[in-house]
C-alpha positions as CSV (number, residue, x, y, z in Angstrom):
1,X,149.1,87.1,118.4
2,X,150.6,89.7,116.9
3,X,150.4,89.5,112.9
4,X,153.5,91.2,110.9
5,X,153.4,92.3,107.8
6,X,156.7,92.4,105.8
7,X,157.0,94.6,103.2
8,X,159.9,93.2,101.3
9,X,157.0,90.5,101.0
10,X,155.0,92.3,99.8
11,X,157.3,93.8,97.2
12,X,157.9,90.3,96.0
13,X,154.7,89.8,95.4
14,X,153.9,92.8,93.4
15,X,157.2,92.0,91.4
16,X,155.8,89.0,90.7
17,X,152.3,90.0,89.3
18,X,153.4,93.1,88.2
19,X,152.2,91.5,84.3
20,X,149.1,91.2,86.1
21,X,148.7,94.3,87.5
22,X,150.0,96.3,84.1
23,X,147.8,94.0,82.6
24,X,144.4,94.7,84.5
25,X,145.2,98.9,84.5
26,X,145.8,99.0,80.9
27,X,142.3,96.9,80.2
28,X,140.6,99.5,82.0
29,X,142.1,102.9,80.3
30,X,140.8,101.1,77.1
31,X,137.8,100.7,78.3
32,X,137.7,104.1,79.9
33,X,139.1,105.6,76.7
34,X,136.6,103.7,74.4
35,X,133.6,104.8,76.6
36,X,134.6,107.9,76.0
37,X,134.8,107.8,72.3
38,X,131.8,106.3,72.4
39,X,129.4,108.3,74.7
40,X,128.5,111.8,72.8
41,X,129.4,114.9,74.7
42,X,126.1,116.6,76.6
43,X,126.5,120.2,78.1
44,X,124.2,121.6,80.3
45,X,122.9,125.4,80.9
46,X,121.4,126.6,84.1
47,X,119.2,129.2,85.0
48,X,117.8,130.7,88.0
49,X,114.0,132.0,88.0
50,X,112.8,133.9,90.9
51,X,109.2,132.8,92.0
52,X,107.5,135.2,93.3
53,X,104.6,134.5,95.8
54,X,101.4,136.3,95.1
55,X,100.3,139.1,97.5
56,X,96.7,137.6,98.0
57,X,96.5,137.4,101.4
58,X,98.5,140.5,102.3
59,X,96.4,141.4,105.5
60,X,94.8,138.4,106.5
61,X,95.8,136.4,109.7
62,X,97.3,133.5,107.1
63,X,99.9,135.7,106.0
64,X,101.6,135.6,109.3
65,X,101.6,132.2,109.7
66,X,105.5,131.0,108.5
67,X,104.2,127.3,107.9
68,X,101.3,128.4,105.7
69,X,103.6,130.8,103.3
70,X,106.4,127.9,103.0
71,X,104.3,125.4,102.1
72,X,102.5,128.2,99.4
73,X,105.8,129.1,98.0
74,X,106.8,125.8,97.6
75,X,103.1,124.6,95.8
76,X,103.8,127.8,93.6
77,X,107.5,126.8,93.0
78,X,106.1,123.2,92.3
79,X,103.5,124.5,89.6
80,X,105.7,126.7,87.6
81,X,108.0,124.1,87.6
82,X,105.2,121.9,86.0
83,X,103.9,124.6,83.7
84,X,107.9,125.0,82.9
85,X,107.6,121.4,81.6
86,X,103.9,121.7,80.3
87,X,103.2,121.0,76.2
88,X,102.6,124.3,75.5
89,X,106.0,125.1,77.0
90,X,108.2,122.7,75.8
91,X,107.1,122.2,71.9
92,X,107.9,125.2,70.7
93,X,111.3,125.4,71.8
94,X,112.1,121.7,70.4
95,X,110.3,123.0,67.1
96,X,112.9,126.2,67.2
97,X,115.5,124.0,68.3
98,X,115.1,121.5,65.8
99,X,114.6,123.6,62.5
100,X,115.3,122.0,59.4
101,X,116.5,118.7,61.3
102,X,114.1,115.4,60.4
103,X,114.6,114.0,63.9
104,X,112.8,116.1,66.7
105,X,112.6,114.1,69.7
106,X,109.1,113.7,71.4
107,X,108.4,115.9,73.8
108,X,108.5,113.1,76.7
109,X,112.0,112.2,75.4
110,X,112.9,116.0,75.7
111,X,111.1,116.4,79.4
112,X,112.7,113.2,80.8
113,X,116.6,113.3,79.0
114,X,117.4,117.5,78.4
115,X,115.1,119.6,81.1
116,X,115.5,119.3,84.8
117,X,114.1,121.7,87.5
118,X,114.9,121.6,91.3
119,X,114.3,124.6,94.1
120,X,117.6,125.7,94.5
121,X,117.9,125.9,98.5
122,X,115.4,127.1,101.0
123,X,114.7,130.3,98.7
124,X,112.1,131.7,96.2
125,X,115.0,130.6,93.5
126,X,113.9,127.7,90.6
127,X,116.9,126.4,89.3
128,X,116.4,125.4,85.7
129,X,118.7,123.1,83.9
130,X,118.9,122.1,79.8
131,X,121.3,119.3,78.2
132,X,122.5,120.2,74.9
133,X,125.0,118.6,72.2
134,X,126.8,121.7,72.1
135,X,127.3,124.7,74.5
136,X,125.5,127.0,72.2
137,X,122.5,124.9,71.8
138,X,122.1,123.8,75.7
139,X,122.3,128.1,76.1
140,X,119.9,128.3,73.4
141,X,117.3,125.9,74.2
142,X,117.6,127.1,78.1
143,X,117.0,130.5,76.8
144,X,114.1,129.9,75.0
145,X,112.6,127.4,77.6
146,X,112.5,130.7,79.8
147,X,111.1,132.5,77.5
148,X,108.4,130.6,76.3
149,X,107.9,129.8,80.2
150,X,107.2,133.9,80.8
151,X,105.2,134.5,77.8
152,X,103.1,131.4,79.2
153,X,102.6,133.0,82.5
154,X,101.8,135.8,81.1
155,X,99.1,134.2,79.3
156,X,97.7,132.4,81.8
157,X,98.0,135.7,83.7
158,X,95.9,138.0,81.5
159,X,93.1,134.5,81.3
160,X,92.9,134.9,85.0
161,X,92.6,138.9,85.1
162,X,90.2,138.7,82.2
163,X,87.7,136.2,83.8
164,X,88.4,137.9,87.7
165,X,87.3,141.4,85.6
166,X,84.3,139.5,84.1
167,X,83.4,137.8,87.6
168,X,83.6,141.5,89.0
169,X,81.4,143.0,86.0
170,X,78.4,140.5,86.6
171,X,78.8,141.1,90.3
172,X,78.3,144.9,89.8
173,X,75.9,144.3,87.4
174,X,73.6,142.1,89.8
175,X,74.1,144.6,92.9
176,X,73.3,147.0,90.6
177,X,69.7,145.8,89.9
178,X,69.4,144.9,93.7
179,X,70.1,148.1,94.6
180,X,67.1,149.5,91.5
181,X,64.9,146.8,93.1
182,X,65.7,148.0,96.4
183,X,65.1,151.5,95.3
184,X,61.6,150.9,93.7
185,X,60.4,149.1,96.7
186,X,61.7,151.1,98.7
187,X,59.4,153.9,96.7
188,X,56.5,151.7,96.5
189,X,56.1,151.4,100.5
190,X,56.0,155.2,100.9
């Protein structure tokens, strides 16, 4: 049972609904068109940020271990990411953005609809994207997401140096008088 498909029928019938058909495509280029009138225009700007892992365990037997530095890079790539998106981050480039404009949007608004952060790949690389009205301001805002995101490591940086420092002085300071109290009963004994 063989089925056979004219096409002079099939001609006929388009010939025959063509209204239809003219109809239907030209209802949805309106509706195209109008969606487009009506949707604003976002742009986007992307950056790439190299993560860098920490040498910490330079020597040590964990170090060698490929499965332990991969899932380490990609914790470290997951926090900046989150520090990328953290309050102190993200409100002062919406307050720079912004300026003399009454309606800043909240900062949940701003994380959720205009910043976006994936690894890019199986590499160190944080790909960092911003939405923007205009070219110029998704470049701007991108721009100073980064560098509001390096001053904040940095910050966070120095913190950790300055207490490690601190932890390091007290230690020092406590072998110190256990080597004195060593020393004098060590003296005593003679």
């Amino acid at each position: 049972m063989e089925q056979i498909i004219d096409i002079k029928d099939i001609a006929k019938i388009l010939v025959r609904k063509r209204r239809t058909i003219i109809n239907v495509t030209g209802i949805c280029i309106l509706l195209g068109g109008a969606y487009l009138i009506v949707t604003p225009s976002t742009y986007q700007s992307t950056a790439m940020l190299r993560i860098k892992q920490t040498q910490g365990l330079g020597n040590s037997v964990l170090s060698s271990d490929p499965s332990y530095s991969d899932t380490m890079a990609r914790q470290l790539m997951n926090t900046d990411a989150e520090i990328l998106k953290s309050r102190n981050v993200v409100e002062p480039v919406i307050n720079e953005i912004a300026g003399d404009s009454s309606k800043l949007p909240t900062y949940e608004e701003f994380v959720k609809n205009r910043i976006e952060t994936k690894p890019y790949k199986e590499t160190q690389l944080l790909q960092v994207s911003v939405t923007g009205k205009s070219p110029e301001e998704a470049q701007e805002a991108n721009q100073l997401l980064i560098d509001t995101f390096l001053k904040r490591l940095a910050e966070l940086s120095q913190v950790e140096q300055k207490a490690t420092r601190e932890f390091y002085k007290k230690e020092c300071e406590q072998r110190r008088r256990n080597c004195l109290k060593q020393r004098k009963s060590s003296n005593n004994f003679k």
